[in-house]
VEXRO-328148 format. One record per residue (C-alpha): z, y, x; chain; residue in one letter. Coordinates in Angstrom, 2 decimals, padded with zeros to 5 digits. Example, Ala and Ser with C-alpha at 12.3 -4.5 7.8 and 13.67 -1.06 7.14 Angstrom:
2
<w: 007.80; v: -004.50; u: 012.30; ch: A; aa: A> .
<w: 007.14; v: -001.06; u: 013.67; ch: A; aa: S> .
END
This chain:
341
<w: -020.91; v: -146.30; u: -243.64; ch: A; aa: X> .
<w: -019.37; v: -147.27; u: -240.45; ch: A; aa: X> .
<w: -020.25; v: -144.37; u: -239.06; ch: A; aa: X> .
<w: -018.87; v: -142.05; u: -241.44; ch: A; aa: X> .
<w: -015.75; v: -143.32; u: -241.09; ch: A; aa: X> .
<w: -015.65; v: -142.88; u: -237.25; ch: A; aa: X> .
<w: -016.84; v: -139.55; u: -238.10; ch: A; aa: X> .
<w: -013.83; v: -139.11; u: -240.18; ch: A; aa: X> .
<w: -011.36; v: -140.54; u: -237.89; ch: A; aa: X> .
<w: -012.51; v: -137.77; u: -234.95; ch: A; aa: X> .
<w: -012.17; v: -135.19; u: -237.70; ch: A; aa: X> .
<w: -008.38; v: -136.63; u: -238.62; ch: A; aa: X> .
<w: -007.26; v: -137.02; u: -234.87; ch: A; aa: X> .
<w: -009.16; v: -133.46; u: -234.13; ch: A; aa: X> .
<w: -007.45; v: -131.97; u: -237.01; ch: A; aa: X> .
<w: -003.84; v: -133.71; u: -235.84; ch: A; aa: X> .
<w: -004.20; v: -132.31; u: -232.41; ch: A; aa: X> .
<w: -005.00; v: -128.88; u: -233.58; ch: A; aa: X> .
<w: -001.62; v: -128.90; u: -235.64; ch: A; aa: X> .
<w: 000.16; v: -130.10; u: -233.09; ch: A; aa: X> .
<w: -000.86; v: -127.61; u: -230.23; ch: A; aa: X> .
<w: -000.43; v: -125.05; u: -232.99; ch: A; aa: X> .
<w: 003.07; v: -126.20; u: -233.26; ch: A; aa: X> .
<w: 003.71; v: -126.27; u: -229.83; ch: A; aa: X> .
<w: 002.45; v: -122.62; u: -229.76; ch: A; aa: X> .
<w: 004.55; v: -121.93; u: -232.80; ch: A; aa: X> .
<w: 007.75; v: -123.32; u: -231.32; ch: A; aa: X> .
<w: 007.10; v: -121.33; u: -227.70; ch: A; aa: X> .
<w: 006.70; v: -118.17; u: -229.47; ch: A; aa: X> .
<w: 009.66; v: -118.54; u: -231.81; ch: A; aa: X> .
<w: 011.60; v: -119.08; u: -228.68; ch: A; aa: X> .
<w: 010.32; v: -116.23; u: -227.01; ch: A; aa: X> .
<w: 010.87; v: -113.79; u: -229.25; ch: A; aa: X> .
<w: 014.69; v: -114.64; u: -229.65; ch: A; aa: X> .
<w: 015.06; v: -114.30; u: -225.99; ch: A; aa: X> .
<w: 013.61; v: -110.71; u: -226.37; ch: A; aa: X> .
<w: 017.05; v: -109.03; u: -227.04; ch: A; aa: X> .
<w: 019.20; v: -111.50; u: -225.29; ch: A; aa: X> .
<w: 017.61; v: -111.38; u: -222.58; ch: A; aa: X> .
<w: 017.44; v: -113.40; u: -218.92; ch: A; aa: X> .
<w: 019.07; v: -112.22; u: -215.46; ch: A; aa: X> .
<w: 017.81; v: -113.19; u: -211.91; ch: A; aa: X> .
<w: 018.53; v: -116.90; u: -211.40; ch: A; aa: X> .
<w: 018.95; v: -117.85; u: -215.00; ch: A; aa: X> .
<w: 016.27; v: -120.30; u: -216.08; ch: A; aa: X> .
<w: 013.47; v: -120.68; u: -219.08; ch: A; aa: X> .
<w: 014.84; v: -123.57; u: -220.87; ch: A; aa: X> .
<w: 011.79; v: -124.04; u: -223.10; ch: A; aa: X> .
<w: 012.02; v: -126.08; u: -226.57; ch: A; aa: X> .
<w: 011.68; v: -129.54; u: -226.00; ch: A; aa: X> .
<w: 008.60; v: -129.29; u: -228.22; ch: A; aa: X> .
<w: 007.03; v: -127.65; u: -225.38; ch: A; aa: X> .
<w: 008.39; v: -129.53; u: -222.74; ch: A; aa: X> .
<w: 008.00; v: -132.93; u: -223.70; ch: A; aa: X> .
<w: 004.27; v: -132.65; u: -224.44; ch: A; aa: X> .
<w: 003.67; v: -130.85; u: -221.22; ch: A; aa: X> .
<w: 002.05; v: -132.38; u: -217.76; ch: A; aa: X> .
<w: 002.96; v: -129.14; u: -216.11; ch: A; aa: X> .
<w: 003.76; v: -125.40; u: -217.09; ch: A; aa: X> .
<w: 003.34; v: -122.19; u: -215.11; ch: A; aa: X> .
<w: 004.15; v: -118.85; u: -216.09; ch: A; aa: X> .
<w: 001.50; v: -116.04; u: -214.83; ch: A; aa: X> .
<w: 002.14; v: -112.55; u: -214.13; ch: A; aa: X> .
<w: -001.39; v: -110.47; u: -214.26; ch: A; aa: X> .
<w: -003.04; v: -111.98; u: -210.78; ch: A; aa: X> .
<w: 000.29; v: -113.90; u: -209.69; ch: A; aa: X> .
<w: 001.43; v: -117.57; u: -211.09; ch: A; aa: X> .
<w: 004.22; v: -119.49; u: -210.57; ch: A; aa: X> .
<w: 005.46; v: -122.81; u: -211.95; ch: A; aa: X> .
<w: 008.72; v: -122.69; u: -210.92; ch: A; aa: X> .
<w: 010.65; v: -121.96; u: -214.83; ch: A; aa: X> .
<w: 013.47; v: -119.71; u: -212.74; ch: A; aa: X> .
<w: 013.78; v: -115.70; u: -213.23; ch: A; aa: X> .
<w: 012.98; v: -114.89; u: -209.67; ch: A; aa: X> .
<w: 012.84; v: -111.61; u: -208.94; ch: A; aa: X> .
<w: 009.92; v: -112.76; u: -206.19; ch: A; aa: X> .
<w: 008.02; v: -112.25; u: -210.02; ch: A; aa: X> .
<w: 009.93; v: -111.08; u: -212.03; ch: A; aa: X> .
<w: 011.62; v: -106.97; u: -212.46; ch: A; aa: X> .
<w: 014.32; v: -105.59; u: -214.07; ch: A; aa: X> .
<w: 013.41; v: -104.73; u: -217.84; ch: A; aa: X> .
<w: 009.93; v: -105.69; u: -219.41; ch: A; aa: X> .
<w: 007.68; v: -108.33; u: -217.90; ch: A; aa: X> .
<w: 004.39; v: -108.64; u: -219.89; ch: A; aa: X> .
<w: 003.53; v: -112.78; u: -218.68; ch: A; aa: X> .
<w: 001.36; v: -115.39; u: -219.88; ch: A; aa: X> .
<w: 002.62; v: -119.06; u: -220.19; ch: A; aa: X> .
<w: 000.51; v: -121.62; u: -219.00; ch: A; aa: X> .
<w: 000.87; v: -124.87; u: -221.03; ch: A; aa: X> .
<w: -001.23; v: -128.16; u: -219.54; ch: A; aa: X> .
<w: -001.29; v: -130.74; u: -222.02; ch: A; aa: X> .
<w: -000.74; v: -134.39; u: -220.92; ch: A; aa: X> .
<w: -004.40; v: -134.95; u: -222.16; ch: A; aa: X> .
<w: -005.49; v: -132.42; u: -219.51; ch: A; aa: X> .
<w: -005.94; v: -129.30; u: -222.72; ch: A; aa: X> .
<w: -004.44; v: -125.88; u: -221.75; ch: A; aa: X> .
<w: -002.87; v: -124.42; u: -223.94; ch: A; aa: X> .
<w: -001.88; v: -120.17; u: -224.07; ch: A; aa: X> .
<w: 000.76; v: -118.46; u: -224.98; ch: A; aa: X> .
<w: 001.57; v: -114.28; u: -224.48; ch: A; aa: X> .
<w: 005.43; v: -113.66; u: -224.16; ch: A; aa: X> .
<w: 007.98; v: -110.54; u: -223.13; ch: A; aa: X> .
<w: 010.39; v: -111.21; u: -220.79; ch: A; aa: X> .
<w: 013.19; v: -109.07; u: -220.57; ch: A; aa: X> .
<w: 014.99; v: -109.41; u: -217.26; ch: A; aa: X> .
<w: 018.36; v: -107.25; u: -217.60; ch: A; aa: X> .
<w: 021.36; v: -106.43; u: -214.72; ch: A; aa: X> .
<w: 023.78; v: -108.97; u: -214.41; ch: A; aa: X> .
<w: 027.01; v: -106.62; u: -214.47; ch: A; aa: X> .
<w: 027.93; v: -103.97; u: -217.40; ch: A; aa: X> .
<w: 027.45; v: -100.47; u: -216.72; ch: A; aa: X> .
<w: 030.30; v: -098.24; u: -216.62; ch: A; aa: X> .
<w: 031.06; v: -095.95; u: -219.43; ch: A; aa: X> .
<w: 031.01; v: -092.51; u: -217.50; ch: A; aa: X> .
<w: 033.00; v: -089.60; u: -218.63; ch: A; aa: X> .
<w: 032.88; v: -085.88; u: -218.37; ch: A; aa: X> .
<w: 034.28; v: -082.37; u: -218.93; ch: A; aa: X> .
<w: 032.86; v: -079.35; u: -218.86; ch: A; aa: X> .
<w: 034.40; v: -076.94; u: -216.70; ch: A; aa: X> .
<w: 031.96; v: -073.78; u: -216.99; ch: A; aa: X> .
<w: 028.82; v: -072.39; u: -218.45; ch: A; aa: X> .
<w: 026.48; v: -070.38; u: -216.75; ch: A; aa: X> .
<w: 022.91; v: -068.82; u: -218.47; ch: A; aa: X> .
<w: 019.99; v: -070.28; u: -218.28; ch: A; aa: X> .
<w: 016.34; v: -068.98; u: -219.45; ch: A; aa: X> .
<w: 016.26; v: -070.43; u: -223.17; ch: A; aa: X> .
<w: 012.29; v: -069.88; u: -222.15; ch: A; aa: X> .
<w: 012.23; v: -072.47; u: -219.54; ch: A; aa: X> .
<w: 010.34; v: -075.54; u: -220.52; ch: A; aa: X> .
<w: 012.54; v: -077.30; u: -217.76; ch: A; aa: X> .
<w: 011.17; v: -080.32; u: -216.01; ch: A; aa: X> .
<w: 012.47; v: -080.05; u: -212.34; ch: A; aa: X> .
<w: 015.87; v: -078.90; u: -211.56; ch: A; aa: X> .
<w: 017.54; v: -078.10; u: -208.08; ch: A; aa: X> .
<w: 020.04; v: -076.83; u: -206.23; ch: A; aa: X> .
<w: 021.22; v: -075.53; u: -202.64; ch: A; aa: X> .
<w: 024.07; v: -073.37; u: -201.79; ch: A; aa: X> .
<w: 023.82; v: -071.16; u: -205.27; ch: A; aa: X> .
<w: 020.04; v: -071.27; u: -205.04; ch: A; aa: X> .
<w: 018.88; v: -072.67; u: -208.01; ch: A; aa: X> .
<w: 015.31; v: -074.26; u: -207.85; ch: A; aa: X> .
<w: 013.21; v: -074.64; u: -211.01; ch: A; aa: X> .
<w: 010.03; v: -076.60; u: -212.03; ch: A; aa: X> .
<w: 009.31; v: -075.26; u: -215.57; ch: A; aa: X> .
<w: 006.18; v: -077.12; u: -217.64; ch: A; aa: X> .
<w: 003.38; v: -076.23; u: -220.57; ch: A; aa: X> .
<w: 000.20; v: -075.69; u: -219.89; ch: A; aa: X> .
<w: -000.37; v: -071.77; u: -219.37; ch: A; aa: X> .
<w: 003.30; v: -071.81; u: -218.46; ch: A; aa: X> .
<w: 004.29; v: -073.68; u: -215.38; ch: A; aa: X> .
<w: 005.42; v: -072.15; u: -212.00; ch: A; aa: X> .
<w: 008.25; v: -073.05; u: -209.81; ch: A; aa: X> .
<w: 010.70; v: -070.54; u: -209.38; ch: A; aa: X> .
<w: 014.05; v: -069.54; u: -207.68; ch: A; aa: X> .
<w: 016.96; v: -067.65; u: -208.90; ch: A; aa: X> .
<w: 020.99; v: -067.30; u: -208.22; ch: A; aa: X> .
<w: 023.46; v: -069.33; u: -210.29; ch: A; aa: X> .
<w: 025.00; v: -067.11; u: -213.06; ch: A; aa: X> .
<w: 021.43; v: -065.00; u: -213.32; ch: A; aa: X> .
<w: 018.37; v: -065.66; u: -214.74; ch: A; aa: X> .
<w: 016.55; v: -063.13; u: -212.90; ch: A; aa: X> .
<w: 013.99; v: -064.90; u: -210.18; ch: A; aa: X> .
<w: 014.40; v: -064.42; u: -206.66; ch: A; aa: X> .
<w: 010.52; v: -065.55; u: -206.13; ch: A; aa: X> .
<w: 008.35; v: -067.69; u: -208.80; ch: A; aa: X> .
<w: 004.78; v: -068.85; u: -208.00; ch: A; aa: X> .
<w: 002.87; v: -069.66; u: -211.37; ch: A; aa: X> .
<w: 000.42; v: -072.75; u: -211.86; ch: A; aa: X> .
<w: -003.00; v: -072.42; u: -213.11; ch: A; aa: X> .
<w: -003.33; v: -072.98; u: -216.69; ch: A; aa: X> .
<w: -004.50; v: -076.62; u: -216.61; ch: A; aa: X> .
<w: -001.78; v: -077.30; u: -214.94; ch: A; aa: X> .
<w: 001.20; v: -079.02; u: -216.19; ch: A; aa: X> .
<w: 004.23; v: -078.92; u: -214.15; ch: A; aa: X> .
<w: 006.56; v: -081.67; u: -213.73; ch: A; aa: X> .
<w: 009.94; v: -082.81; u: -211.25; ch: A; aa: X> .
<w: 010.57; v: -081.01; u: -207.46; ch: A; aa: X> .
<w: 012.53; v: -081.72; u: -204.96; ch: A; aa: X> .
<w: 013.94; v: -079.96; u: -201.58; ch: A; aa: X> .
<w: 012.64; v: -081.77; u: -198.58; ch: A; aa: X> .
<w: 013.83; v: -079.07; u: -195.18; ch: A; aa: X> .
<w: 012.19; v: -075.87; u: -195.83; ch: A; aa: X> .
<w: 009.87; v: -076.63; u: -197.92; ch: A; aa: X> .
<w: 009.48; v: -077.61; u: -201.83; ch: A; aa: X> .
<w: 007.55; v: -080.51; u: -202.96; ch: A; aa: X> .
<w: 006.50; v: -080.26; u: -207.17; ch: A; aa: X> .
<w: 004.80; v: -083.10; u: -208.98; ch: A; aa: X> .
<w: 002.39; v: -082.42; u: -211.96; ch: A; aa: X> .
<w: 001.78; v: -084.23; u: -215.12; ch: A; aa: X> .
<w: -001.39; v: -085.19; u: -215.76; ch: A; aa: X> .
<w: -003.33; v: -083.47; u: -212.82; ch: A; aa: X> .
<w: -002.63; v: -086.68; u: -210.22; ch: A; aa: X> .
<w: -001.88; v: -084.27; u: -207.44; ch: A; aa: X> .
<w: 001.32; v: -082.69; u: -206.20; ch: A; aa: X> .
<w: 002.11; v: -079.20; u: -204.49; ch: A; aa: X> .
<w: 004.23; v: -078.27; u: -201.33; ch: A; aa: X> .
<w: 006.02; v: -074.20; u: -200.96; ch: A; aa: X> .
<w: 007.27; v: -072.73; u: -198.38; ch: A; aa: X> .
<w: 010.70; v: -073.02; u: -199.94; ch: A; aa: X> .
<w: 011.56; v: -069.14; u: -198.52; ch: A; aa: X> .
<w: 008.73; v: -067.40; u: -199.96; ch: A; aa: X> .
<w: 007.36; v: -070.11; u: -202.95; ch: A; aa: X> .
<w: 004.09; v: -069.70; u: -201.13; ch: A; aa: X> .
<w: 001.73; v: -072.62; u: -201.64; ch: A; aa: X> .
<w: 001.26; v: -074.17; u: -198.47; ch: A; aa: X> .
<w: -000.94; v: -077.64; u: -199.48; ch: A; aa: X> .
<w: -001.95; v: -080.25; u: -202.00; ch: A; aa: X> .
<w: -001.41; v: -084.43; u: -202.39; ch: A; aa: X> .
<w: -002.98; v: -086.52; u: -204.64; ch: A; aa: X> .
<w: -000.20; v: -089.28; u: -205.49; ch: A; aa: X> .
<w: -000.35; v: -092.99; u: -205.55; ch: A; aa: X> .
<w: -002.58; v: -093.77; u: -208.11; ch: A; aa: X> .
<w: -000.07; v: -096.80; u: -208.98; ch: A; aa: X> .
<w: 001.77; v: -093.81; u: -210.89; ch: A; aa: X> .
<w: 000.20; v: -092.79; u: -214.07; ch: A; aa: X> .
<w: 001.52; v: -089.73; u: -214.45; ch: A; aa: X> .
<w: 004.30; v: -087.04; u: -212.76; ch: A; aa: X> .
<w: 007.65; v: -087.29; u: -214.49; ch: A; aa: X> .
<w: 010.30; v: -086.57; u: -212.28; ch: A; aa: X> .
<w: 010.95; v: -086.30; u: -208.08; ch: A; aa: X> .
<w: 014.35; v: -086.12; u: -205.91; ch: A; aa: X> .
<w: 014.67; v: -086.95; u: -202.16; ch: A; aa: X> .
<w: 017.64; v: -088.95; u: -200.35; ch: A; aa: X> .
<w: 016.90; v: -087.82; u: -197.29; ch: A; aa: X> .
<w: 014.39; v: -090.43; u: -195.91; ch: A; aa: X> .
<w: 011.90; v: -090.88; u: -199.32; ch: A; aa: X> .
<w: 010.73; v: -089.18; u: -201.71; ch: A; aa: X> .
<w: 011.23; v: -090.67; u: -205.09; ch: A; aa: X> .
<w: 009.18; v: -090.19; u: -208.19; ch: A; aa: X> .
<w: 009.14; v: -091.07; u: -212.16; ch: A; aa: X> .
<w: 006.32; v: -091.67; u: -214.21; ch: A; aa: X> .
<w: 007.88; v: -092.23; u: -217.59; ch: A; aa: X> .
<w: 007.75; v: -096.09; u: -217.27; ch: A; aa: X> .
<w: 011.05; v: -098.01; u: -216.18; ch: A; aa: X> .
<w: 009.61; v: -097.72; u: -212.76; ch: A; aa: X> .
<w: 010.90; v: -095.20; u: -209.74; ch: A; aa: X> .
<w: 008.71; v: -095.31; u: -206.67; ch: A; aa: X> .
<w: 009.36; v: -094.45; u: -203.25; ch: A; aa: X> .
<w: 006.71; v: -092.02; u: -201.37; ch: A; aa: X> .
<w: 006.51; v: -091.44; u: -198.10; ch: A; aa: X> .
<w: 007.37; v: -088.38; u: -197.27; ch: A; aa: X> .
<w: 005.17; v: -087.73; u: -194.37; ch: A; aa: X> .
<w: 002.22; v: -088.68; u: -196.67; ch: A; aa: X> .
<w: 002.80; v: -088.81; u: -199.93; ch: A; aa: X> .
<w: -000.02; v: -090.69; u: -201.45; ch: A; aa: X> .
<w: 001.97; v: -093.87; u: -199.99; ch: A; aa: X> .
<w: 004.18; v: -095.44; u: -201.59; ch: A; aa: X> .
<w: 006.73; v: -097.02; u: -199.81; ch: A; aa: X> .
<w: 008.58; v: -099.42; u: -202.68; ch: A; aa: X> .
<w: 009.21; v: -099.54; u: -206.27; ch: A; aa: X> .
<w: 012.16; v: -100.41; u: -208.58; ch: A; aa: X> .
<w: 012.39; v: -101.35; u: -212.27; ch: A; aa: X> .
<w: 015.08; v: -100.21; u: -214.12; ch: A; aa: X> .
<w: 017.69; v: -101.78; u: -216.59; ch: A; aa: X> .
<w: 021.10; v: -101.86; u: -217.99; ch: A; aa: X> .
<w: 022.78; v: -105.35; u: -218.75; ch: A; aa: X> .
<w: 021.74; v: -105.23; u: -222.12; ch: A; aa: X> .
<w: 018.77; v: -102.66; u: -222.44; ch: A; aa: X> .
<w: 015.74; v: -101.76; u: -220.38; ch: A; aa: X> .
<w: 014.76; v: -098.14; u: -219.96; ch: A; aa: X> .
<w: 011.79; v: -096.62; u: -219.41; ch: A; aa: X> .
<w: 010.28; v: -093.10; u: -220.45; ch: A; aa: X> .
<w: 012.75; v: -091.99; u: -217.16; ch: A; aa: X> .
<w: 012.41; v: -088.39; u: -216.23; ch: A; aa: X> .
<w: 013.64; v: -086.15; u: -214.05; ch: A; aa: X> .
<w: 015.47; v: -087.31; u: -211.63; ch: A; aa: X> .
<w: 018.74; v: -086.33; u: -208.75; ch: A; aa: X> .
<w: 020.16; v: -088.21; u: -205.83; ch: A; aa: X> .
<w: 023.63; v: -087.96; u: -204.70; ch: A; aa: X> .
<w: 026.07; v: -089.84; u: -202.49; ch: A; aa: X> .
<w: 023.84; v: -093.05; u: -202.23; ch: A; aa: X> .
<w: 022.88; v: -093.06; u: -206.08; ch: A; aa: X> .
<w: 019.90; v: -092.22; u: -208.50; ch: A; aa: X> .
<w: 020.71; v: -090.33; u: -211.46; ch: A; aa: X> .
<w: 018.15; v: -089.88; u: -214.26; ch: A; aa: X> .
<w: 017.37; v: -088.41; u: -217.27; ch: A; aa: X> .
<w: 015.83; v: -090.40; u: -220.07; ch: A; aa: X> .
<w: 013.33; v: -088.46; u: -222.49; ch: A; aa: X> .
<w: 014.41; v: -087.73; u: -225.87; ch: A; aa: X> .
<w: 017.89; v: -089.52; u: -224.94; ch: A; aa: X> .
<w: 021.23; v: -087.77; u: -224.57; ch: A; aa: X> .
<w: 022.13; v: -089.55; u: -221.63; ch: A; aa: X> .
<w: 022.16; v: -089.43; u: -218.04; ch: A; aa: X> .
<w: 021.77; v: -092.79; u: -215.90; ch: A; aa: X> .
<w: 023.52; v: -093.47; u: -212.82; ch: A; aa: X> .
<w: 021.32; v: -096.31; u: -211.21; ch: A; aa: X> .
<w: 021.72; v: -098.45; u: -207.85; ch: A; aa: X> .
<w: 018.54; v: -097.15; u: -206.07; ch: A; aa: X> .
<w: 018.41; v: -100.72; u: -204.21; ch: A; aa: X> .
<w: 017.42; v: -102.95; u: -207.03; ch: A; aa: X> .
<w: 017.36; v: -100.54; u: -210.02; ch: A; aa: X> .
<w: 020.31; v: -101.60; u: -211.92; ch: A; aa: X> .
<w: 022.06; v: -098.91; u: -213.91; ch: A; aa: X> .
<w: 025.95; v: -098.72; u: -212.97; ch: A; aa: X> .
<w: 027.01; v: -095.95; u: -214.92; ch: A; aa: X> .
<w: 026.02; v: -094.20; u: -218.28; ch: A; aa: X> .
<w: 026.92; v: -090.57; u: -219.33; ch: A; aa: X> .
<w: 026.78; v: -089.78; u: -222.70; ch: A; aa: X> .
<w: 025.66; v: -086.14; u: -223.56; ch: A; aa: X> .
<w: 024.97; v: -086.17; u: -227.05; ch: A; aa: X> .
<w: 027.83; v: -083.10; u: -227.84; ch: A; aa: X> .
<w: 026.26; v: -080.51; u: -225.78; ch: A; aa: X> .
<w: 022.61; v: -081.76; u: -226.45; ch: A; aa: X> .
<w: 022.85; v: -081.99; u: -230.00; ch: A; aa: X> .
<w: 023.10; v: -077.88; u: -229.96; ch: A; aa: X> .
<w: 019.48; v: -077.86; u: -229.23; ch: A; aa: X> .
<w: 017.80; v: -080.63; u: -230.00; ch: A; aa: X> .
<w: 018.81; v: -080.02; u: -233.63; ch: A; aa: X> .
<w: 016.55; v: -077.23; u: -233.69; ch: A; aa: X> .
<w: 013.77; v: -078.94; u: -232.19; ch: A; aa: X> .
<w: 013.66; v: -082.80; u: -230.43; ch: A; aa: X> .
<w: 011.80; v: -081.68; u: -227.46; ch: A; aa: X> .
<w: 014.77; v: -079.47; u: -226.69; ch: A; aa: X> .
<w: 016.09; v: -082.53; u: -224.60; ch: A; aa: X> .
<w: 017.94; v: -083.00; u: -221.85; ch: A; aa: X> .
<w: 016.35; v: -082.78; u: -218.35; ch: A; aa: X> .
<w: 018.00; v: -081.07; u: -215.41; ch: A; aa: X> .
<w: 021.09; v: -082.85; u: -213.41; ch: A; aa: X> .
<w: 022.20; v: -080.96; u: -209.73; ch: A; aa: X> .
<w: 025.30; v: -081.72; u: -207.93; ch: A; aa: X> .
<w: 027.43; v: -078.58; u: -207.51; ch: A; aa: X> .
<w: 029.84; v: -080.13; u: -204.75; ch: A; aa: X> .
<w: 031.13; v: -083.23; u: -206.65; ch: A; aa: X> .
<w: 030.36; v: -081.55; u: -210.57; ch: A; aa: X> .
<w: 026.75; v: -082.32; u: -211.79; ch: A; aa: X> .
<w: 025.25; v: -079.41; u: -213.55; ch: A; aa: X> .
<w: 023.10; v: -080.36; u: -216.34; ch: A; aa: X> .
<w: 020.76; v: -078.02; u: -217.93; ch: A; aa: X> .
<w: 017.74; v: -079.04; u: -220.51; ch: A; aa: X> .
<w: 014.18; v: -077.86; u: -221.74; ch: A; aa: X> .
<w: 014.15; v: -074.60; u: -223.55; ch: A; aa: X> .
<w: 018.24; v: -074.69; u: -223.03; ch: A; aa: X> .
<w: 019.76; v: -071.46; u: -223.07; ch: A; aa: X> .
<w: 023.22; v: -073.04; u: -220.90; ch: A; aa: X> .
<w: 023.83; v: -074.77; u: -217.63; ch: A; aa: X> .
<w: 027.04; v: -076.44; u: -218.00; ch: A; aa: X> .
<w: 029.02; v: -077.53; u: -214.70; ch: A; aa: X> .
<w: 030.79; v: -080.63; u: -215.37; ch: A; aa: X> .
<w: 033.50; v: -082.75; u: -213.57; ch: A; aa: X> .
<w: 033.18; v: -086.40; u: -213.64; ch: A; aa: X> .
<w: 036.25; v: -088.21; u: -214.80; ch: A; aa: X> .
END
């Protein structure tokens, strides 16, 4: 008899403790998810529930094969948008207890509300599947993608008949390019490897395989030191551009209320990144130091003309003409030049 009821004691204080670490748990997560859309910015701390806390010898917070216990949004951890982590409860009885969390991590200042008008239209091959878009002088230089479809080609401003156009093999999915000198560098989607042209002739002059920390090929500019590549995450990497397959740093993007990812092609002018987002009508203007988008243009009145005949129709070209960006889009029939206000 006696020992049944020690029996049933363990079973009470087992079943107690249970409830309570699934309450602690509970409480984490429920605080964790309303953090999602507020978000945190560098320096800010976690200020966990006191359910959490007060039942806690210690706490760390681990990031994939980093940990740290210090409960402050350091960006020596943390990046801008999205940051998949694992909270690390230790019980004051010495149980650990797990918990998987989001946290967002957004730029501290708003980002200005860019404006626009359009000051003149010039054609553009409605068959272009556009996914790189450049230009020098009145050169324009053009990545087009689809698979049996892709090339890179050249033509004059105002025409849309090619100067010189070198086509991909069929497997091939082209993706962003960018001028670097005399020569053209082109990324590809899902083929891990990038080309480089003679930038005269669109001759094929050599191969890369890129850093296999991107995924995929989204979209490439240079600023004149670096490469810099998308791969439809919120990440932007910086390639060498002496050898390519190294990667020199990364950024994460994010606004001061939203993180973006899915970023595409990309431009750099005057000391800033500009990108397009996939599927959005907008254009970001992003600090290229730490990722932080400064600036938003909103292009849903010229986009809408396509993609309400199909969604993939979306935006995806930006060039600087002098100070006007021209913007230009997949399957687009119109490159508008447009004045910033």
């Amino acid at each position: 008899m006696k020992l049944r009821i020690i029996s049933l004691l363990f079973a009470l204080l087992f079943l107690a403790s249970c409830n309570k670490d699934k309450e602690i748990l509970n409480t984490l997560n429920d605080y964790n998810l309303s953090m999602e859309s507020k978000g945190y910015h560098f320096g800010d701390a976690l200020e966990l529930p006191k359910e959490v806390t007060e039942n806690a010898e210690s706490i760390s917070i681990s990031f994939g094969d980093k940990e740290t216990s210090n409960l402050i949004v350091d960006p020596a951890f943390f990046t801008l948008g999205d940051n998949p982590v694992t909270f690390n409860i230790k019980k004051k009885g010495g149980e650990i207890l797990n918990q998987d969390a989001t946290i967002n991590v957004f730029a501290k200042n708003p980002e200005a509300q860019l404006t626009y008008e359009i000051i003149k239209e010039y054609p553009h091959n409605p068959g272009s599947f556009t996914q790189g878009f450049q230009i020098e002088g009145n050169t324009v230089y053009e990545s087009d993608g689809q698979l049996g479809e892709s090339r890179i080609w050249k033509y004059n401003l105002g025409t849309t008949t090619p100067i010189a156009q070198t086509a991909q093999a069929a497997d091939v999915f082209s993706e962003g390019c960018a001028i670097v000198g005399d020569k053209i560098y082109q990324l590809t989607w899902r083929n891990k490897k990038g080309f480089i042209y003679d930038k005269s002739t669109l001759k094929l002059l050599s191969e890369f395989p890129y850093p296999n920390v991107m995924g995929e090929g989204w979209g490439l500019t240079y600023d004149g030191k670096n490469l810099i590549a998308s791969d439809g995450t919120k990440n932007i990497y910086f390639l060498d551009v002496s050898d390519p397959t190294k990667m020199v740093r990364y950024i994460s993007v994010a606004g001061n209320t939203e993180a973006f990812d899915q970023l595409n092609e990309l431009e750099y002018h005057q000391g800033f990144l500009y990108a397009n987002v996939w599927h959005k009508p907008i254009i970001l203007k992003i600090n290229p130091a730490n990722g932080e988008v400064v600036g938003k243009f909103d292009f849903t009145d010229i986009a809408k003309k396509y993609t309400d005949v199909d969604s993939e129709n979306t935006l995806n070209g930006i060039a600087f003409k002098g100070e006007n960006m021209l913007v230009t889009g997949k399957l687009w029939s119109t490159i508008y030049e447009v004045a910033i206000k």
